[in-house]
C-alpha positions as CSV (number, residue, x, y, z in Angstrom):
1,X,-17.9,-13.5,11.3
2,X,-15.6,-16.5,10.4
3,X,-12.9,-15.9,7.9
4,X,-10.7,-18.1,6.2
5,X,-7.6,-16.1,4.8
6,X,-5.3,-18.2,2.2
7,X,-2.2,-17.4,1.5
8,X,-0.5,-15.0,4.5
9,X,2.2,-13.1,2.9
10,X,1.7,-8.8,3.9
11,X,-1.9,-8.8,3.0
12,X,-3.6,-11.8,3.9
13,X,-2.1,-11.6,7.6
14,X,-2.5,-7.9,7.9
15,X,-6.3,-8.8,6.8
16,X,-6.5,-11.3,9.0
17,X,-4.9,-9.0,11.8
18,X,-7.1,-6.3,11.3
19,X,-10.6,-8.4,11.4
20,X,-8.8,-10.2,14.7
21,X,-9.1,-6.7,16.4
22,X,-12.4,-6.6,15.5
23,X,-13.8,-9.9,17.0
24,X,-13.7,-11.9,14.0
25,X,-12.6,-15.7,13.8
26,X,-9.8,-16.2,11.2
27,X,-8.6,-19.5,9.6
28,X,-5.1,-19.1,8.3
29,X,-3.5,-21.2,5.7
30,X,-0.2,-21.1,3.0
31,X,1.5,-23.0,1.0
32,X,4.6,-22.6,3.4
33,X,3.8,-24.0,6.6
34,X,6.1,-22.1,8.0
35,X,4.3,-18.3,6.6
36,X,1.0,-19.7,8.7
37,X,2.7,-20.7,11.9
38,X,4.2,-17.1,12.1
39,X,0.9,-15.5,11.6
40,X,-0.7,-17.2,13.6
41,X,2.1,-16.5,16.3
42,X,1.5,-13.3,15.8
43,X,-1.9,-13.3,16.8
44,X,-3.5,-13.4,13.2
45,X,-5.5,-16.7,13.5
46,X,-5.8,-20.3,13.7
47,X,-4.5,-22.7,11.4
48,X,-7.3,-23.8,8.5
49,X,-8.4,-27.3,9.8
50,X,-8.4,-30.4,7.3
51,X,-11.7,-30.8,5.2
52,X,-14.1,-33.2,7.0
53,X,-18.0,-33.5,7.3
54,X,-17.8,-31.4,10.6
55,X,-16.5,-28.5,9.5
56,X,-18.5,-25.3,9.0
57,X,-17.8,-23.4,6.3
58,X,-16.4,-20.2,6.9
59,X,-18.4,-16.7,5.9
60,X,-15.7,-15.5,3.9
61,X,-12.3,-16.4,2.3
62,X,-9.7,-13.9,1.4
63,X,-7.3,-15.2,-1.1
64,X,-4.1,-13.6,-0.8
65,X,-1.9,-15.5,-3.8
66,X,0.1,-14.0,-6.5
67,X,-2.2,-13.0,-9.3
68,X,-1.9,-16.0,-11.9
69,X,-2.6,-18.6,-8.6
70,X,-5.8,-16.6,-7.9
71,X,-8.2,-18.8,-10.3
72,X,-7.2,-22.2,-9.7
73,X,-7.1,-21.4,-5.8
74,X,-10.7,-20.3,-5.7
75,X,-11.6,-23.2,-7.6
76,X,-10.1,-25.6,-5.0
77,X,-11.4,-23.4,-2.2
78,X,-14.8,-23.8,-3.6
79,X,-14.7,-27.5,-4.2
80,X,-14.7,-28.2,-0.6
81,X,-17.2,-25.6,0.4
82,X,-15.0,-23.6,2.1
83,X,-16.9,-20.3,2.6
84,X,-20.0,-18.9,1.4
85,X,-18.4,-16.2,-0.8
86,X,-14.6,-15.8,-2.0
87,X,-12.6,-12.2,-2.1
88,X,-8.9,-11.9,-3.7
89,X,-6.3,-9.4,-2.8
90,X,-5.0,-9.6,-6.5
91,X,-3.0,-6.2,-8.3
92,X,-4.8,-7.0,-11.4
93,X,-8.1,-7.8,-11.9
94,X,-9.0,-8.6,-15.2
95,X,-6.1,-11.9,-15.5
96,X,-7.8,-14.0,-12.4
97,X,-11.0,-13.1,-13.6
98,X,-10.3,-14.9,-16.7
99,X,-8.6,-17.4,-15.6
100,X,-11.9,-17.8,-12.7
101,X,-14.3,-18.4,-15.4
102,X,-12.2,-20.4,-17.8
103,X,-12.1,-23.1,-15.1
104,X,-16.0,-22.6,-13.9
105,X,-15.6,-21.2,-11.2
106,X,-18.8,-20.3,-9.5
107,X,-18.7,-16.3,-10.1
108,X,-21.8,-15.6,-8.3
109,X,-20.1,-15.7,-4.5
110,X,-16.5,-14.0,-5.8
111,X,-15.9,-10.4,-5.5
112,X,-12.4,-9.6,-6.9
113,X,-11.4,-7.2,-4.8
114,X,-7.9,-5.2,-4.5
115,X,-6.7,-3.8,-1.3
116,X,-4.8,-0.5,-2.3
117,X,-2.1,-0.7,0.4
118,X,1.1,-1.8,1.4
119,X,4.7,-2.1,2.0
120,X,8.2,-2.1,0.4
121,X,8.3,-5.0,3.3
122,X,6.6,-8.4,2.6
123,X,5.5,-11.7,4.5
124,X,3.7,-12.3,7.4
125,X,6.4,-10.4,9.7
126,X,5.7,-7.1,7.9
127,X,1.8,-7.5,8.3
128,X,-0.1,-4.4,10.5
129,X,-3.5,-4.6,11.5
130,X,-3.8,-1.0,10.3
131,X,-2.3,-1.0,6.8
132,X,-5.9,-0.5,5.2
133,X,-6.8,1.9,7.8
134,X,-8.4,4.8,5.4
135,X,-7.0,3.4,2.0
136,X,-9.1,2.5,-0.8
137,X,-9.8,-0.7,-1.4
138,X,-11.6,-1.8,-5.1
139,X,-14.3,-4.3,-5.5
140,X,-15.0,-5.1,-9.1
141,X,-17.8,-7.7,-9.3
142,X,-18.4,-10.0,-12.2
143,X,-21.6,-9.9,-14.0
144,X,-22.4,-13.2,-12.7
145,X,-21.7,-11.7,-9.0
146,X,-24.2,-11.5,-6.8
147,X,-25.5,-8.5,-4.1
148,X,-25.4,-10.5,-1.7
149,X,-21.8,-11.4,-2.0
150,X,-20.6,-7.7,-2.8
151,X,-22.4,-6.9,0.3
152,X,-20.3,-9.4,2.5
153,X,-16.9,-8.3,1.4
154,X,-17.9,-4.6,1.4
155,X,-18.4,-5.3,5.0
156,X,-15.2,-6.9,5.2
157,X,-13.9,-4.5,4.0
158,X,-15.2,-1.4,5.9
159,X,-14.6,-3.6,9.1
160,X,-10.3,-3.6,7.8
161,X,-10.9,0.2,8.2
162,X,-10.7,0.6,4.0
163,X,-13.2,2.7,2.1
164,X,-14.7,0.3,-0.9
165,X,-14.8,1.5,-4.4
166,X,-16.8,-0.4,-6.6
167,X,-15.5,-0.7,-10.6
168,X,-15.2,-3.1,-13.3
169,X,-12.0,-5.1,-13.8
170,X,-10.8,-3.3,-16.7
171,X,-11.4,-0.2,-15.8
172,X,-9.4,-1.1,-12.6
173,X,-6.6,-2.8,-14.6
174,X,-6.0,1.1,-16.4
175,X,-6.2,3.1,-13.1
176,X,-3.5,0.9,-11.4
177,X,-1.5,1.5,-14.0
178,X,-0.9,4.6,-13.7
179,X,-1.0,5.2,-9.7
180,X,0.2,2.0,-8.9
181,X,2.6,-0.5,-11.5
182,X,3.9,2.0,-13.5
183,X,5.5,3.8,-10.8
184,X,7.1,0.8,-9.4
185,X,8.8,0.6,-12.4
186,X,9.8,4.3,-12.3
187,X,11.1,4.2,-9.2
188,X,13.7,0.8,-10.1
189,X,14.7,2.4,-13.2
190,X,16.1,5.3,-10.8
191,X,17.5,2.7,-8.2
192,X,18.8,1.0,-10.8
193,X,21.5,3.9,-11.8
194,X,22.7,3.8,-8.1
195,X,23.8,0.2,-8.6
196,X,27.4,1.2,-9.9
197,X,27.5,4.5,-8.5
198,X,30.3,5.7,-6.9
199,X,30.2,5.0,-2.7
200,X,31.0,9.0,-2.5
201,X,27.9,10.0,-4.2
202,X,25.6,7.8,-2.7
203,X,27.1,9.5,0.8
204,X,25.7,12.8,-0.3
205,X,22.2,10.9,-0.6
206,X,19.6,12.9,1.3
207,X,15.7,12.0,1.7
208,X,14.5,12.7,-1.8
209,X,16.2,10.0,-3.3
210,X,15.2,7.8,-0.2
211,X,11.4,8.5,-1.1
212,X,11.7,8.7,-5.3
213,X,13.8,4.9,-5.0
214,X,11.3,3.5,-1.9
215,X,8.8,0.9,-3.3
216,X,12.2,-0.3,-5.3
217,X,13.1,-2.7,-2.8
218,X,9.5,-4.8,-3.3
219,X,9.5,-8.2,-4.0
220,X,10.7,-9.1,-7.4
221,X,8.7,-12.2,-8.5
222,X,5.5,-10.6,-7.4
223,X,6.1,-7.8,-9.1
224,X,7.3,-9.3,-12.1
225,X,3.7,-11.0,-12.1
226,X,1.8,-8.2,-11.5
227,X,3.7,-6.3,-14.2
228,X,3.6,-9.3,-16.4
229,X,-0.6,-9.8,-15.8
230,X,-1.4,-5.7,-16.4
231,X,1.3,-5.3,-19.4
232,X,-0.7,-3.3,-22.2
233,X,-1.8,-0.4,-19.9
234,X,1.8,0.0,-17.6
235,X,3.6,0.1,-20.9
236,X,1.0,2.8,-22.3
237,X,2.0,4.9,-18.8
238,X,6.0,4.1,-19.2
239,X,5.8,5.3,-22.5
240,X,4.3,8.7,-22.4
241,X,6.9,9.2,-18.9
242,X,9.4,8.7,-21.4
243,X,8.6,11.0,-23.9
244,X,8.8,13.2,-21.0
245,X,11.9,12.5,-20.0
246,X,13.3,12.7,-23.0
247,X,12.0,15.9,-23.9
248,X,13.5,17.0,-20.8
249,X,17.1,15.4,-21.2
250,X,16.7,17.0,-25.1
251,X,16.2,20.6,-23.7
252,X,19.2,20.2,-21.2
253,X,21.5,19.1,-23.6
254,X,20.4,21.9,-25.7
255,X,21.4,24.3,-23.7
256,X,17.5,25.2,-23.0
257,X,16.8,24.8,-18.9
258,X,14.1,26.9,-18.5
259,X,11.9,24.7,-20.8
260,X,12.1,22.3,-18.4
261,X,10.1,24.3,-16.0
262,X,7.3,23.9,-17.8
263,X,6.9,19.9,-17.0
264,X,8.4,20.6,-13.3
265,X,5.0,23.0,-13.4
266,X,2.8,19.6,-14.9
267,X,4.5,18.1,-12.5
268,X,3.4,20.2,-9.6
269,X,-0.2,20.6,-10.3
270,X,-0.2,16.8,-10.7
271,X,0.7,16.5,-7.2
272,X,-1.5,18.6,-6.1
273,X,-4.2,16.3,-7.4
274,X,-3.0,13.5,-5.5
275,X,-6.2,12.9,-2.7
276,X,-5.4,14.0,0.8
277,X,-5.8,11.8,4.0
278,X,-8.2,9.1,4.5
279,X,-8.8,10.0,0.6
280,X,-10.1,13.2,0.8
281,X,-9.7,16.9,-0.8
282,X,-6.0,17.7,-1.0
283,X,-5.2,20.1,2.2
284,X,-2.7,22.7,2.7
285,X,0.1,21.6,5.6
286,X,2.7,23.7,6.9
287,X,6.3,21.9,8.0
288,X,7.4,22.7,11.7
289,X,11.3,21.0,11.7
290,X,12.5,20.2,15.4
291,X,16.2,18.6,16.0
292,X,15.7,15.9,17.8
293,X,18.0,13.5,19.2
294,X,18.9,9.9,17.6
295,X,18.1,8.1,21.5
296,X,14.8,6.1,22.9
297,X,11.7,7.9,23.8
298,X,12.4,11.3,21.6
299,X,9.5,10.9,19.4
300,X,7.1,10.0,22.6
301,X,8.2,13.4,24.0
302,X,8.0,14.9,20.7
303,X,4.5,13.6,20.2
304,X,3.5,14.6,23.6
305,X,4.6,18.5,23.4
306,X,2.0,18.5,20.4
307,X,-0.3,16.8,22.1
308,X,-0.5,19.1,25.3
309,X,-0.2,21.9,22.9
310,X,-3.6,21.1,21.7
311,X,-1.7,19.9,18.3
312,X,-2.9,17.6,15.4
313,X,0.0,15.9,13.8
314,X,-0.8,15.4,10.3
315,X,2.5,13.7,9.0
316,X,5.8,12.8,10.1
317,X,9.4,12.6,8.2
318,X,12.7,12.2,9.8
319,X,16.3,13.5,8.2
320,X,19.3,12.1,9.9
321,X,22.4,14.4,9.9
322,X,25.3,12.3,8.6
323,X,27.8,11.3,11.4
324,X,26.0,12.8,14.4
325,X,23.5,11.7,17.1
326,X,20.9,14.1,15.9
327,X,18.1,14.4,13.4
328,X,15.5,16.6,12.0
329,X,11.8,15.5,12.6
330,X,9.4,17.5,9.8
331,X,6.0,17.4,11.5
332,X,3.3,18.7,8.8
333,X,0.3,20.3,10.8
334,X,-2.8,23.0,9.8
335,X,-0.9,26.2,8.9
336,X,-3.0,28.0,12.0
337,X,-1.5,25.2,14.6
338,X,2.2,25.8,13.3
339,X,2.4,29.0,15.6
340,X,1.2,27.5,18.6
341,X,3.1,24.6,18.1
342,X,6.6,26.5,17.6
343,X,5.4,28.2,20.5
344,X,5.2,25.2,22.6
345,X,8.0,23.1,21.6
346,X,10.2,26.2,22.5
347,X,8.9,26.8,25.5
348,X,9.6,23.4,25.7
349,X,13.2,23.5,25.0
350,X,13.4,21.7,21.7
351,X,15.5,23.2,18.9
352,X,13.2,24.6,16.0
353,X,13.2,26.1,12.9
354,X,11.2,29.2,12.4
């Protein structure tokens, strides 16, 4: 397979990464120089050569642009012949589809597709060939679009280690609203209240604030198009979270706390819906918490005494203790494995908490 991946911010080079493992050629190419030169020092691919009568068009081309520079890339990609069918990493779906056909774009050989994965990190630096490894990644062809080209990027994508789901743009456009944009903006509405705050409070910040405040730190003008592109259905989400909230702030100040249990409840069994790993059923885990010390080759050690104690880790979290050279590592496993494994790392000599 020849790939040509335009644009190689997170995605595009973590794409191009990820079918690089996998035996693929890749053609790299960005409107910074500079972005292409790193990913292909980092082993991503070669840089896109200049259009000429020799040149082979590639099997597929992953665009990897902000949304609104989506259409009028494919349309220049598909002037020269590039590849024989086109794939976008886009957030939103429904904007570049628009914009795809409004400039005749041949529909027939592009898949809009939307990798659900990524990083509070961006650019080519942050990429990983196994950021889609188990992640859902949505395909939502055109009407014009034909088999033959959903069949090419669903290989694509099953070959970046995602699991395709096939949907129309619109319906796509509503979903990511709610698991996706609208949360971003949940989570810098919180980080926005620690701007001011005082340098004492922020001190007592533990993990739970580090995870509610996470995706904050994204890029702002992608996100600002993104936002921008899927408007209607984030606002719809931001509202009804809201109303929530406010509910919630009204029964404080009313003197009424035990009200509030009743969304912390909602709020519970929504969780719970959340798919487990590699999108499956939710599972049960059980936390084992081992001290471990803030020096090279703990977690190796750490990962090894589960290992030899016959020990699936499912998850991994790490608190560090203010001020001292020690943390807590929170390893979730099977609730039958947690015995053996406090059993082992004992034995073992690490610090645990039954």
């Amino acid at each position: 397979m020849r790939v040509a991946v335009i644009g190689t911010g997170l995605i595009g080079t973590s794409v191009a990464l990820a079918l690089r493992e996998h035996g693929a050629g890749v053609w790299l190419s960005d409107a910074d120089p500079e972005a292409a030169r790193l990913a292909a020092n980092l082993g991503a691919g070669e840089p896109l050569p200049e259009p000429g009568p020799e040149m082979e068009a590639a099997d597929v081309a992953v665009i990897a642009v902000p949304p609104s520079a989506v259409a009028a890339t494919l349309a220049a990609a598909q002037a020269r012949g590039l590849a024989g069918c086109y794939t976008d990493v886009a957030s939103v779906k429904q904007l570049p589809v628009a914009q795809a056909r409004a400039l005749g774009c041949d529909l027939t050989s592009y898949v809009p597709g939307h990798p659900l994965a990524g990083r509070e990190k961006h650019g080519p630096a942050a990429a990983r060939a196994d950021l889609f490894l188990g992640r859902t990644w949505a395909l939502c062809p055109a009407s014009e679009t034909s088999e033959a080209a959903v069949a090419a990027i669903t290989t694509l994508v099953r070959t970046c280690g995602a699991v395709p789901v096939r949907t129309d743009a619109a319906t796509h456009d509503r979903w990511v609203a709610l698991v996706s944009h609208a949360p971003h903006l949940v989570a810098s509405a919180m980080a926005a209240r620690l701007e001011g705050a005082p340098a004492e409070a922020l001190g007592l910040a533990g993990q739970g604030l580090r995870d509610v405040t996470r995706i904050a730190a994204g890029d702002t003008g992608l996100w600002t198009q993104i936002l921008a592109a899927n408007a209607e259905p984030v606002a719809e989400v931001l509202a009804a979270v809201a109303a929530d909230l406010a509910e919630a702030a009204r029964m404080l100040t009313d003197g009424d706390p035990k009200s509030v249990a009743t969304l912390l409840d909602i709020g519970q069994a929504g969780v719970a819906r959340i798919p487990g790993k590699h999108g499956g059923a939710p599972r049960e885990f059980t936390a084992v918490q081992v001290v471990i010390r803030d020096q090279p080759g703990e977690l190796t050690r750490l990962f090894d005494a589960a290992g030899r104690a016959g020990v699936n880790i499912e998850d991994v979290r790490i608190e560090h203790s203010p001020g001292l050279p020690v943390g807590v590592a929170e390893l979730s496993v099977r609730p039958a494995e947690a015995g053996p494994l406090l059993d082992a790392l004992e034995a073992g000599g690490w610090p645990v908490r039954r």
